[in-house]
N, C-alpha and C positions, 0 to 999 in steps of 0.2 A: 343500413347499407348492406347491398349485398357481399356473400363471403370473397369472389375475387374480386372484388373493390376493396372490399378493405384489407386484403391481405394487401395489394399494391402499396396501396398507401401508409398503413401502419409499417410495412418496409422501407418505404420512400421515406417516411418521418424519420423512423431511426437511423438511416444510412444520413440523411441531411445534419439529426441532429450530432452524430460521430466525426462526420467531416469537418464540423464548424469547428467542435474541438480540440482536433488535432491542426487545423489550420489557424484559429483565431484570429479572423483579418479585424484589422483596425486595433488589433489588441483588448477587443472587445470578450467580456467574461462567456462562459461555455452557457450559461443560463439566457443568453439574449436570444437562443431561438430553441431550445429547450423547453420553454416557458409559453410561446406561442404553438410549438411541436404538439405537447399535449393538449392544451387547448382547441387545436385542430382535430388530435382525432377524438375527443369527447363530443365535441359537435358536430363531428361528421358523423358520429356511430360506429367509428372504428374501436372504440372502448364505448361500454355500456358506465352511464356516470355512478351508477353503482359498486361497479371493478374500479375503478378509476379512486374512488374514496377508499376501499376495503385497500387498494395499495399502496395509498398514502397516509393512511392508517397502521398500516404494518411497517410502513419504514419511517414512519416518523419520532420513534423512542430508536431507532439506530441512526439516525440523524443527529437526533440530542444530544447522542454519544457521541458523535464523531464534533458535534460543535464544544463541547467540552473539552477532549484534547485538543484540538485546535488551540483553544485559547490556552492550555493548562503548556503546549509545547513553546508556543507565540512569551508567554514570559517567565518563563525559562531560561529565554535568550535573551532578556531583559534584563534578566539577574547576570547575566556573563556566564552561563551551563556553555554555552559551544564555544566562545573566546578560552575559557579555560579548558575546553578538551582538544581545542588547537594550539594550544601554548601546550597541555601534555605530551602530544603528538610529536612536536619539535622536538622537545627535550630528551622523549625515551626512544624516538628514530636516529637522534645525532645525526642526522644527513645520509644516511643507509637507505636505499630506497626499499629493500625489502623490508623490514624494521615498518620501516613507513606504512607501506602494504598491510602488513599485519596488525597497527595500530590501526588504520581505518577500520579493518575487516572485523575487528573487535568493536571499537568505537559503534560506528556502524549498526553492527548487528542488534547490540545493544539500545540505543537511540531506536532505530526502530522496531524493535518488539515494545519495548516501555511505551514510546513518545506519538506511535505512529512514523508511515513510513513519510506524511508530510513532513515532518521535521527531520530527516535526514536528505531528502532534496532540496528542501527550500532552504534551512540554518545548516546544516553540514556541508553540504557541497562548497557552498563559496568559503569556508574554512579552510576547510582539504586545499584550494585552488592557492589560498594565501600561505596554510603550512608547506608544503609543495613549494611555492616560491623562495620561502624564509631559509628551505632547508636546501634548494639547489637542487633539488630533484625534476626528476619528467612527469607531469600532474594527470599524462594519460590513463596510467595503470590505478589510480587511487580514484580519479574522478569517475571512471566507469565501474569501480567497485561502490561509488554510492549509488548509483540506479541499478544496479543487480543486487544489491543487497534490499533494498527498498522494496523490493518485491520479495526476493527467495527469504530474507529475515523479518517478514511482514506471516513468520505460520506460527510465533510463539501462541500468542494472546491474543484473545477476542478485541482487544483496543488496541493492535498492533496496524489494521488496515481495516476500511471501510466493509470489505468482503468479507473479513472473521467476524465480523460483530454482523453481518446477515446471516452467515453458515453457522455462529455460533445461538443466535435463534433459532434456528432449524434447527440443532444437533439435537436439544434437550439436555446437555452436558452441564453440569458444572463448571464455572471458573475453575476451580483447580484442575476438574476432570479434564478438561479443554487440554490446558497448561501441558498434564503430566503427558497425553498422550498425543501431543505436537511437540513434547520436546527433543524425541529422538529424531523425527523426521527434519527438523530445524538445525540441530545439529550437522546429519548428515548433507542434508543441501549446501551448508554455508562451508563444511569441508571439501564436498566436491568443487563447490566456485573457487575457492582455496588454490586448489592444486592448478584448477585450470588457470585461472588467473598467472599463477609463478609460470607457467609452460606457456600462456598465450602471448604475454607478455614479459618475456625472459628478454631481450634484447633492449629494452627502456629499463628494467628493474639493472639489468647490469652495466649498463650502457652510460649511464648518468653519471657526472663527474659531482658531487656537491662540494660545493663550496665554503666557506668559513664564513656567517653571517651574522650581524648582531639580530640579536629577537628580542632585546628591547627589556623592556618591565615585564616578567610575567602578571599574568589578572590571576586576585586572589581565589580561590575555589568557592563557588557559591551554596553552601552551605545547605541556609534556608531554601531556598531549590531542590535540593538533593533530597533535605529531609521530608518536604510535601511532596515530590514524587513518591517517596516510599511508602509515606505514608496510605496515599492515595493508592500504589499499589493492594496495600496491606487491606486497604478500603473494599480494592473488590473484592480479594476473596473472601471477606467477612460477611459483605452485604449477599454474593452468592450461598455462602453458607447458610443466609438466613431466607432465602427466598425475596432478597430485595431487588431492585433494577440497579447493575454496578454501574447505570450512570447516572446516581446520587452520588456516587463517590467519586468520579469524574468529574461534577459539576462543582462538589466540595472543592476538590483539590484548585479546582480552576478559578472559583470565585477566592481561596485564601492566595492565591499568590495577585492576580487581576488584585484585587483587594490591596494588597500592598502598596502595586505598583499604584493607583490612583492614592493613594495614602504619601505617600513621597511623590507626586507630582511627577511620576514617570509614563501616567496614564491617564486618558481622560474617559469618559462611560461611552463618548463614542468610539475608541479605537478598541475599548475591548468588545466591543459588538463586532468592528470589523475584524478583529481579529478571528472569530469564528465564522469568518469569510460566508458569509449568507449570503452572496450570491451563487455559489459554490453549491451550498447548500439547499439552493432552490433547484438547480441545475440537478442535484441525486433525485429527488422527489420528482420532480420532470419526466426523467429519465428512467425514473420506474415505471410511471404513464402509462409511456413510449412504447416502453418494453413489454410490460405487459397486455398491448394494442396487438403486440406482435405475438405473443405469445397465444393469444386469445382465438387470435386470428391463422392457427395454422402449425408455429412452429413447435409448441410444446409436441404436438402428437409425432411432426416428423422426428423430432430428438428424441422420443418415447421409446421409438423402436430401434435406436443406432445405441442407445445407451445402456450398457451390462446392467446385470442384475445379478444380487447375492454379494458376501461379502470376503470371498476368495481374493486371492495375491492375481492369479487372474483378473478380474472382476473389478478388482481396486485400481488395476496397473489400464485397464481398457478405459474406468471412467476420467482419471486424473489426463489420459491422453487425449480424450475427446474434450473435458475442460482448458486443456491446455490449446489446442487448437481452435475452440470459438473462441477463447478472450485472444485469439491475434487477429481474428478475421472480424468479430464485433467490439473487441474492446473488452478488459475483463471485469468491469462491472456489468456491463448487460449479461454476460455470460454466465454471472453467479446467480441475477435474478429470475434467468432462465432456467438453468440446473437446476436447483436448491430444490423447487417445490418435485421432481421429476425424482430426485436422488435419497430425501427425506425420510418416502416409504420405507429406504433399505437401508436405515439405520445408521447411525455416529457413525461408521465407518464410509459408508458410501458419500455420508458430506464430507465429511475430512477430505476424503481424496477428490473431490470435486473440489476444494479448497487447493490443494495441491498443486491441480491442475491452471486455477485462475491465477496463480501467486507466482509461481516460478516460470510458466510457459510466456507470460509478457516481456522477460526477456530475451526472447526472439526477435521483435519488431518495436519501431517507435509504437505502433499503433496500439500497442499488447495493455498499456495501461494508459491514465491520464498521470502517474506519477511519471513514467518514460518520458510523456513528451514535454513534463514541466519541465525534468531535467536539461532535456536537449535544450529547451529556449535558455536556462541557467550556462548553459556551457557556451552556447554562441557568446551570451552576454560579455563571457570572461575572455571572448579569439580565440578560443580553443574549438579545432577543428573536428567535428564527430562525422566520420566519412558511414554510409550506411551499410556499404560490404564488409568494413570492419566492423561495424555493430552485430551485420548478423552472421559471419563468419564463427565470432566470440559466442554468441546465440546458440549456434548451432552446435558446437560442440557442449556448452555450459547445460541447457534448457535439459536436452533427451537426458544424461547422465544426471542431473541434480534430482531430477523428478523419477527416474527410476529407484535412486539410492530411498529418496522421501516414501516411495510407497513402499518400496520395502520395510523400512523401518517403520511405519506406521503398522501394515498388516504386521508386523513383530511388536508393538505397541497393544496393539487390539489383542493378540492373546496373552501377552504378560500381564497386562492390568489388568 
């Protein structure tokens, strides 16, 4: 195919296959035209089946990863890990909605750095919606802190988001390395949402009258959960210590709890397949295709030239802002597996902050992530109204200041360590 045919079309594929995702008609999974998308430009010629394998080759051990917390999150929630941090949440808020606030914002952050940011929209959200109810509070200000945090608390850890574990292949970093030098920038973003959150939402946090309610039986704290997540923590940074893939220790942790549950008849070998949601799965791999159809065909070189170079507070603050801008305009997975190879040459720093960019900038717009728009269908689910000027009102003040704060504290990371 010639170059403007297939620039057309490997554009046409990708904008087709973003819109299906974020629209989902028939409730049909993001993989049912993902799947055919690249198929198409492999036979058209808009990827060479060469590129096409070499990128399904490089994302298929960060796949593995991400189907391992998947499962390792999925039961988790099995053992009662989120019944029991919703019965905490009651108990040390007492019906105060700031309290409350700040119990998500923790909970939250937490869950997803550890669990991925899947398991704070999918098992946290409708938590939050029931402690919220339990405690007589307004569920606006808490349930919008779990999709901004999903994203801005998705820079601890390379198994925190689908995007750390691509940029944390590219970096060359260590696990630890990774860790210590995203943990100030992690900090500071989830401070800045903080502050905005109390000011943006100051009239529902004081506004709510709560009420006196029974909360029942608390669930007892699950223990063995606690302890194979730690474990499995503990797993990567040992296994990165050693030069192994930390998702053998991923899969560990995932197959001993799964294990369980099928051991007490909480589980059967097919739900924990589906629990690592493989159509989902086939839909990243697709979508790498796609992407790199597109890349292939044109956009790597115009991004070449719009994209800083060097490892200056300048420099860092330019690329995080242009990362942040494609993943609202394509979605911040294609945006990382555009960046990444472009940002690489200019070392752990220049991906970090292209990390920066794809993680905190999707909460701007539903479009920003695929975690955004799970949320949103979570939140209709429950008649809670998510108005879009309100979403990006909250965006627009949260996004530019979180992501300023993050790159500064990163370029101040880069020379202290």
């Amino acid at each position: 195919m010639n170059t403007p045919l297939a620039e057309a079309l490997s554009a046409l594929l990708l904008v087709a296959v973003l819109a299906w995702a974020v629209v989902r008609p028939f409730g049909w999974t993001e993989a049912v035209l993902a799947v055919p998308a690249a198929g198409v430009a492999i036979l058209t010629g808009a990827i060479s089946l060469d590129h096409a394998r070499d990128e399904v080759a490089r994302l298929g051990p960060v796949v593995g990863f991400l189907a391992a917390v998947l499962v390792l999150a999925h039961f988790c929630d099995v053992e009662g890990l989120f019944r029991a941090c919703g019965a905490w949440m009651a108990r040390w808020s007492r019906g105060r909605p700031v309290r409350l606030l700040t119990a998500v914002f923790a909970l939250a952050s937490v869950i997803t750095a550890v669990l991925s940011l899947d398991a704070t929209i999918v098992l946290l959200t409708p938590v939050v919606f029931a402690t919220a109810a339990r405690s007589g509070v307004r569920p606006k200000p808490h349930v919008y802190a779990c999709t901004h945090l999903s994203n801005t608390a998705s820079l601890l850890l390379p198994v925190s988001n689908l995007t750390n574990l691509l940029a944390f292949a590219a970096s060359g970093l260590s696990f630890t390395r990774f860790a210590a030098l995203m943990a100030l920038p992690w900090l500071g973003a989830i401070g800045v949402e903080y502050v905005v959150f109390r000011r943006f939402f100051a009239r529902d946090l004081s506004a709510a009258a709560p009420t006196s309610r029974d909360t029942g039986e608390e669930p007892p704290l699950p223990l063995f959960a606690l302890v194979t997540v730690g474990c499995t923590l503990a797993g990567f940074v040992v296994a990165s210590a050693f030069g192994v893939d930390p998702a053998w220790a991923a899969a560990a942790g995932a197959l001993v709890l799964a294990g369980r549950a099928v051991v007490r008849r909480q589980a059967t070998p097919l739900s924990v397949v589906r629990a690592a949601a493989p159509p989902f799965l086939a839909f990243v791999l697709a979508l790498g295709v796609v992407v790199r159809a597109v890349v292939d065909n044109g956009l790597s070189d115009a991004l070449e030239h719009l994209l800083p170079s060097g490892s200056g507070l300048p420099a860092l603050l330019g690329i995080a802002a242009l990362a942040a801008v494609l993943a609202n305009l394509i979605n911040n997975l294609p945006a990382v597996l555009v960046l990444l190879p472009l940002a690489a040459p200019g070392g752990a720093g220049a991906v970090l902050a292209v990390l920066l960019g794809v993680n905190i900038g999707p909460n701007l717009t539903y479009a920003g992530s695929l975690a955004t728009l799970l949320w949103r269908r979570i939140v209709h689910q429950h008649d809670e109204g998510v108005g879009l000027g309100e979403f990006t009102r909250l965006g627009l003040i949260a996004v530019p200041s979180a992501l300023a704060v993050s790159v500064v504290a990163l370029w101040g990371a880069l020379h202290i360590l």
